[in-house]
N, C-alpha and C positions, 0 to 999 in steps of 0.2 A: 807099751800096748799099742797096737796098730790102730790109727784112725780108722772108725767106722762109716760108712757113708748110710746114710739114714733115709731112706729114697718112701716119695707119695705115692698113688695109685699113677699108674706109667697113662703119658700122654701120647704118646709116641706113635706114628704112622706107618705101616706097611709100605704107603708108597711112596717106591723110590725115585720118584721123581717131581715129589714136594722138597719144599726147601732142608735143606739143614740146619738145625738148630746149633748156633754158638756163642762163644763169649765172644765180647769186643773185638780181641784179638785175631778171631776165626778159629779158635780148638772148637771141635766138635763136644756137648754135651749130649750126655745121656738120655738126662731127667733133670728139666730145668725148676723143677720144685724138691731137690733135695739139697742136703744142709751136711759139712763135714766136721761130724762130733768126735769124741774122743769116748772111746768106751760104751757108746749103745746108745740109744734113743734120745737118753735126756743126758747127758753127757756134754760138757762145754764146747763153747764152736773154737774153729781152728781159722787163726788169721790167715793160715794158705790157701783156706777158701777164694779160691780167686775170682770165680764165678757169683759166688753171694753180696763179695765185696763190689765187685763190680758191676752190678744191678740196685747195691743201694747210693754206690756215688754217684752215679749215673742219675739215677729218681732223685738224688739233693740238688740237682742240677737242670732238672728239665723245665724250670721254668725260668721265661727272662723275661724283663720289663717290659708291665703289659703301657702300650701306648696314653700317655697323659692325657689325651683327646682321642675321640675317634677308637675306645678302644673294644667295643664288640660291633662283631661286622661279619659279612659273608661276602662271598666274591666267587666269581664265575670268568672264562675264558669265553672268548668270541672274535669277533674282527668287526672292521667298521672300516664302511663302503663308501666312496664320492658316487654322490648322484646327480651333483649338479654342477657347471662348470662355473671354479671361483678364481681361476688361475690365474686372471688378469691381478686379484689384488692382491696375490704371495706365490714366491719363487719356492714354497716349499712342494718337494718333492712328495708327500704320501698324498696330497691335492693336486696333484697337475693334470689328472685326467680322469674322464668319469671312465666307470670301473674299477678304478684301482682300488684296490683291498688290502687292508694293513689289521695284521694281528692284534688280538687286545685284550687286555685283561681287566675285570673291574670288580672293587669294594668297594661296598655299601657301609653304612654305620652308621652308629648312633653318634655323639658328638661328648656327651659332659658323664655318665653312666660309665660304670665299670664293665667289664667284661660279663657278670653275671647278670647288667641290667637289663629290664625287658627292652625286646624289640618296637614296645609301642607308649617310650615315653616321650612326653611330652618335651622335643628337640628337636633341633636340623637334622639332617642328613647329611650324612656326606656321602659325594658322587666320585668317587677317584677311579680313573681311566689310563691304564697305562697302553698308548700305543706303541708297536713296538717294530718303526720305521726303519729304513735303512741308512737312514742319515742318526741314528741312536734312538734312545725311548725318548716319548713327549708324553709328558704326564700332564694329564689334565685335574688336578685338584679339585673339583667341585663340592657345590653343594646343593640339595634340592630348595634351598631358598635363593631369589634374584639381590639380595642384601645379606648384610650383616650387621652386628650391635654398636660396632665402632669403626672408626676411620683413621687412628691412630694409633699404631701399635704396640706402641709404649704401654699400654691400658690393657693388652691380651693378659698376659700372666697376673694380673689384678681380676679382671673378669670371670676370668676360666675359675680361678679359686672360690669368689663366691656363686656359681653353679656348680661344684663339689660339694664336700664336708664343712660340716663348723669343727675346727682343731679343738674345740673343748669337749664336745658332744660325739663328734665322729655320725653325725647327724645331716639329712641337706635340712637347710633351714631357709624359709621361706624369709625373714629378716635380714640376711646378705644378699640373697637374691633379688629382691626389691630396694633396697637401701642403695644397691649399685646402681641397678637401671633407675629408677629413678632420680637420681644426682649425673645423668649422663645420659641425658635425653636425644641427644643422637639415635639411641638404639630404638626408638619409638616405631620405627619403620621395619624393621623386623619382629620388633612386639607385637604390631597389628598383624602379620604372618602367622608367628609361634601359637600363637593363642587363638586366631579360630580353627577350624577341623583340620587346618592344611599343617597345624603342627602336630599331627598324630595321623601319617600315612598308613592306610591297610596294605602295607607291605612294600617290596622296594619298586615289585614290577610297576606300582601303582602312581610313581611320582616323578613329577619334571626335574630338570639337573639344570643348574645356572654356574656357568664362569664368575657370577661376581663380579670379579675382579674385570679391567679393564688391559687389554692386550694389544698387538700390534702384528697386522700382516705386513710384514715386508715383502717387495719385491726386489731381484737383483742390481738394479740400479741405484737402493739405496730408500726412494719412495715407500711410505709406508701410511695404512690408514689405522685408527685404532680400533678396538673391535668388540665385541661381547658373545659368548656364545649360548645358546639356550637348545637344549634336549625334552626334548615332547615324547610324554610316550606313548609308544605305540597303542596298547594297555589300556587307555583312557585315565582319567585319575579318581582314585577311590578313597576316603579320609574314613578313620574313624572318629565319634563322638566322644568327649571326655567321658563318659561315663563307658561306653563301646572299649575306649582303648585299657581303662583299668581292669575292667571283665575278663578283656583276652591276656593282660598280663600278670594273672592271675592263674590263668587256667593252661594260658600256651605262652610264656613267656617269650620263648624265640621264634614267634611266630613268621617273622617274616623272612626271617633263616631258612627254617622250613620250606615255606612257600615257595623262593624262590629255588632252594633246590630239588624240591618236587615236580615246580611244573617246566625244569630242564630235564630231569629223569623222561619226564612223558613227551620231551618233546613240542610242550611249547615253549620256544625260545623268543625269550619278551625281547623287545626293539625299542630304537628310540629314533624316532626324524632328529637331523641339526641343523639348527639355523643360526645365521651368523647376523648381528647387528655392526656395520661399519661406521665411520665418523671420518673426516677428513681431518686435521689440524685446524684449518678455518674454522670449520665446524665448531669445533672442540672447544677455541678463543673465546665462541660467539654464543654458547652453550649455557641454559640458565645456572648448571648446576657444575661442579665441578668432575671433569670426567672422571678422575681419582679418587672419588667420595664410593665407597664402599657401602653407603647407606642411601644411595638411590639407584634406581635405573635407569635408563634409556627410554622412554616413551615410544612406543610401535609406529606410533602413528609420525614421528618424529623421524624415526631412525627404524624404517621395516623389518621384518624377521625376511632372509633370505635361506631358502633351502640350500643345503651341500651335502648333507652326508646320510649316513643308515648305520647306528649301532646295534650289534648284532649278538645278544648272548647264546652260548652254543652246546657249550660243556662244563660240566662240572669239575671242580680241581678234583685230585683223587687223594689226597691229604692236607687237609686243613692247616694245619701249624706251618708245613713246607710251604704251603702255596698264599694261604692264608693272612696268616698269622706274620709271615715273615716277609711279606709282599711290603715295598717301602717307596711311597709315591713321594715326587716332588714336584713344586712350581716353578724349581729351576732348570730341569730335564726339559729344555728346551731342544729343538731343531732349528736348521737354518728358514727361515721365512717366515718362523712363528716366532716375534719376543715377549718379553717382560715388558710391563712400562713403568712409569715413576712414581705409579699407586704407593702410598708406604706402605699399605699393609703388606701389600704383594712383595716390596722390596724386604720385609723383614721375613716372610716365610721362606725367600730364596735361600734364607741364612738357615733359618730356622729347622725349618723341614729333614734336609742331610745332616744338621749337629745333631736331633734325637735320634735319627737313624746308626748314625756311630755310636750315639752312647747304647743303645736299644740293642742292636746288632755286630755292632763291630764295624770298624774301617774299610773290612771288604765286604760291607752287604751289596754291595752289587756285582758279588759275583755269585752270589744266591741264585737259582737257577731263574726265577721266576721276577728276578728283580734284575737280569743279565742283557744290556742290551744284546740286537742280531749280530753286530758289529762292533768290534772295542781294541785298541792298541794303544796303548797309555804308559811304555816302558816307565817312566818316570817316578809313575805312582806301583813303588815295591813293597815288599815285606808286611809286617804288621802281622795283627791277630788273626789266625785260621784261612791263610795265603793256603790255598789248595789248588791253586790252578796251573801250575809249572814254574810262577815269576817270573815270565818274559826268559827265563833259559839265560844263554849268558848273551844277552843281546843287552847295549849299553844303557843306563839309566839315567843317560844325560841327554844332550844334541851333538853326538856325533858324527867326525865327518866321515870316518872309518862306515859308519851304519846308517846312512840315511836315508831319511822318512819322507813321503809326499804330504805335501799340505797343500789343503784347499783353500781358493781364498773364499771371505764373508763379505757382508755387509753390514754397514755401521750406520742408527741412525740417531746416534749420542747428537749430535749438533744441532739438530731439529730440535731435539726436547730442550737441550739446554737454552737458549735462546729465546721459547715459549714458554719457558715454567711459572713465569710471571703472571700469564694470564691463565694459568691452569691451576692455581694452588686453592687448596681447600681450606678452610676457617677452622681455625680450632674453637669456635665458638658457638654455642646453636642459637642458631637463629628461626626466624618463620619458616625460614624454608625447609627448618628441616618436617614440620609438621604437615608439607602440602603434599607428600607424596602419601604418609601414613591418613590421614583424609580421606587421600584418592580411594583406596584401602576400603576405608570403613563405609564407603558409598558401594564399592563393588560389594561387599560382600552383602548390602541390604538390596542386591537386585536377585540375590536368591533367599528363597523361604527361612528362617529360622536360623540363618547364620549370623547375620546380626545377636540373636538373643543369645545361641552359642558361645560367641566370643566373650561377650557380657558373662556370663556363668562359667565358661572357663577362669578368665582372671579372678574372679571372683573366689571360686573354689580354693584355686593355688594362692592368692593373696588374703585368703581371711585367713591363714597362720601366722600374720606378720604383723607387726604390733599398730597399736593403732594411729600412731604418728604416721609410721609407714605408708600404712593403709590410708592419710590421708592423701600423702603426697603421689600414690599410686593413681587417685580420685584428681590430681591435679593435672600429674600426665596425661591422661587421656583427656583431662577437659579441652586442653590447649589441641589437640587434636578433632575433636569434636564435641560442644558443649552439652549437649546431649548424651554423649556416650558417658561422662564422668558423672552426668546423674545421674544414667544408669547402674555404673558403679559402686554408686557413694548409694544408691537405694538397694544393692545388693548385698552391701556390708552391712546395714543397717537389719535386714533380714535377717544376715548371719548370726547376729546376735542375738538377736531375739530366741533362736533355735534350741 
């Protein structure tokens, strides 16, 4: 008996100059909602169904590892403008003149949340900016906090886990999450952040972007200062309330997904001023804190915010998962004039960062179109998984003399650092100091109304699930920070109970 084809109500368009509908391969279908039976309607399916079959490998396959951090987010295309001249203190070319304009693309996110979590919980942000210079991409890694919880990055993958799941529960648990930071009081300084209104931004347009990390302008003779960078937005900055942001994650979970694709649809393209903070080496020596401590900043008034640049969002991707989803930043996508320095943290994300992207995407996600530098000839780096782009044709995969290559030369300023590391290294131990900048903190935010008592009722809220040992030693963190604020605490918990 002849296979029957068993065809829906027809989708099919008159005009001939819509796309064609086909299989993988490019055969033309008819009617992509029919099924090839044997015998009539309900009639057993045929494996030659080539079309059916290959619509459901394809859907077993379409999803790949959503990112361990950072992994729901949005991201928008734009460019970013030199406004100010910084040239004297790096020989990198996308800063040597004002005007010059260098394409850019950037994601937002959330940091410890799954891809379905809301846009307005209680986290960092991450700021990731890919430039995309003529000397290769410079990715900027950010985040909208000037700190982070640790300074040694041994402690990340310990960390990260208890702001996830409890393995037994499949649950977040407010009992890892406090039982870590509190035994590792370094992170006190981003605590005092997280927890008042500035860890729950009303959207992305709405927040400053920090380097963190500590960096290095080179110029071509080798001289280099170290650096910080800090993104103001345009936007002004707007927080929601702990109670503000569970409402709208609730009602508008990707709220600021949304948001920010909305108000590039209409036209307005949110911006960010950039300011550069420098430091000499002397400086650096003579410095109270260590410059590779990842858990303080730079004092303004210390070390000034200098204007340089204008980040510029402009357009929107035109597919998510392509543009989005598969966009894959690093802090080792350097350029010449801009480097790395001896921060650990920073030295293990160089690592870090491109090994999840192999694992996440494959060996060649940077030939992804949106993760592809302007400029790229690398014969040497061949083959591998979903190689689509010619592989260098039969040009050699060595350094040959038959085929050779121009090289530029760099700058080196390995000998500087090594020789001063002595006087740069950070304590793996906390001490007072780590409590003076978290201080500084809780002074600022009592010079505006009602965010002192905010911060107070935030911890509060998130730390009365956590046992009451915890909950003591939570009451002791914050004392050493200010003896006040732990009273406040420890009379918050005390409330909670009661309730």
């Amino acid at each position: 008996m002849a296979p029957a084809i068993i065809k829906q109500a027809s989708v099919s368009t008159d005009n001939a100059s819509a796309p064609t509908y086909t299989t993988s391969n490019g055969r033309p279908i008819e009617n992509p909602r029919a099924s090839t039976r044997i015998g009539g309607e309900y009639g057993p399916l045929l494996l030659q169904d080539f079309h059916l079959i290959d619509q459901l490998a394809h859907f077993d396959r379409e999803r790949i590892p959503e990112r361990v951090v950072h992994a729901k987010g949005a991201g928008a295309y734009g460019e970013f403008q030199v406004t100010d001249d910084i040239s004297d203190l790096t020989s990198a070319d996308f800063l040597s003149s004002i005007g010059k304009k260098t394409k850019a693309f950037v994601r937002f996110s959330t940091v410890g949340g799954e891809r379905a979590s809301p846009d307005t919980a209680r986290d960092p942000r991450g700021f990731a900016i890919k430039l995309y210079t003529d000397d290769g991409t410079l990715d900027w890694v950010f985040n909208n906090t000037p700190v982070f919880f640790l300074r040694d990055p041994t402690k990340f993958p310990m960390f990260i886990h208890t702001q996830k799941r409890n393995p037994q529960t499949n649950l977040k648990d407010a009992d890892m999450f406090w039982d870590y930071l509190t035994t590792n009081q370094e992170s006190a300084h981003q605590l005092m952040t997280l927890f008042s209104d500035r860890g729950t931004p009303a959207g992305y347009r709405f927040m400053h972007g920090w380097s963190g990390h500590t960096f290095k302008l080179v110029n071509a003779d080798g001289s280099f200062v170290y650096c910080q960078i800090t993104l103001k937005s345009d936007q002004g900055i707007k927080n929601f309330t702990n109670d503000e942001a569970t409402k709208v994650a609730g009602e508008s979970p990707d709220y600021a997904t949304e948001d920010l694709f909305n108000a590039i649809e209409r036209g307005e393209y949110p911006s960010w001023t950039a300011y550069i903070q420098t430091m000499t080496l002397e400086q650096a020596q003579k410095f109270r804190y260590s410059v590779f401590d990842l858990t303080k900043v730079w004092p303004k008034s210390e070390f000034p915010l200098k204007k340089f640049g204008k980040l510029t969002l402009n357009r929107n991707p035109e597919n998510y998962f392509a543009e989005v989803e598969q966009a894959a930043f690093s802090p080792g996508h350097l350029v010449p004039g801009f480097e790395a320095s001896a921060d650990p943290v920073l030295q293990s994300r160089l690592f870090s960062y491109n090994d999840t992207h192999r694992h996440r995407l494959g060996v060649n996600y940077l030939q992804i179109p949106v993760n592809r530098p302007e400029h790229v000839f690398n014969p040497v780096q061949r083959d591998g998984g979903l190689r689509v782009d010619g592989n260098y044709g039969a040009f050699p995969n060595y350094q040959s003399t038959f085929s050779p290559l121009h090289y530029r030369a760099g700058t080196s300023t390995a000998k500087h650092e090594h020789w001063a590391s002595t006087a740069l290294d950070i304590s793996p131990e906390v001490t007072d100091l780590d409590y003076e900048q978290p201080r500084g903190l809780w002074k600022v935010l009592g010079r505006t109304k009602g965010q002192q008592d905010n911060f107070v009722y935030n911890v509060v809220s998130h730390a009365s699930a956590a046992k009451p040992e915890i909950q003591k030693r939570v009451v002791e963190l914050f004392s050493r920070v200010d003896e006040e604020l732990g009273d406040r605490i420890a009379a918050g918990f005390e409330k909670a109970k009661s309730k």
